[in-house]
N, C-alpha and C positions, 0 to 999 in steps of 0.2 A: 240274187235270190228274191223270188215277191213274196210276196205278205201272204199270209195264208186265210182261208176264209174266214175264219174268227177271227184273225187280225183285220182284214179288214171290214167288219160288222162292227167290231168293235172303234175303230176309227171311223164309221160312219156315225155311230149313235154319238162320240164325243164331239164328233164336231159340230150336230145338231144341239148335243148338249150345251153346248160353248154358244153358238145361235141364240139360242136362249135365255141364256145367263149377260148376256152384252144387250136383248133386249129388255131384259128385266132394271138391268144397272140403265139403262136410257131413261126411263120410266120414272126410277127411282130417283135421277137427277130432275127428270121435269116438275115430280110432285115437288121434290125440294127448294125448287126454285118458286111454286105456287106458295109455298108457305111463305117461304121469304119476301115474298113478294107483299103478300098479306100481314105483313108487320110482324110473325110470330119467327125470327131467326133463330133463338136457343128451339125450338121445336122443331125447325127443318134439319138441324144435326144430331138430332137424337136416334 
């Protein structure tokens, strides 16, 4: 049985949504690492 077209619209936008979300967390770890970098380590875990 295949997916049906709402099922798969729906698996197309999560999977861009998930695209996004792993590039945000990339991001999130680089700023992290600028802070830390920059002597402020309690502020890059916040």
């Amino acid at each position: 049985m295949s997916p049906t077209k709402p099922d798969q619209e729906l698996h197309a936008e999560l999977e861009g949504s998930a695209s996004i979300m792993e590039w945000a967390a990339l991001e999130l770890i680089e700023i992290a690492k600028r802070i830390n970098n920059a002597g402020l380590p309690d502020e890059a875990m916040d």
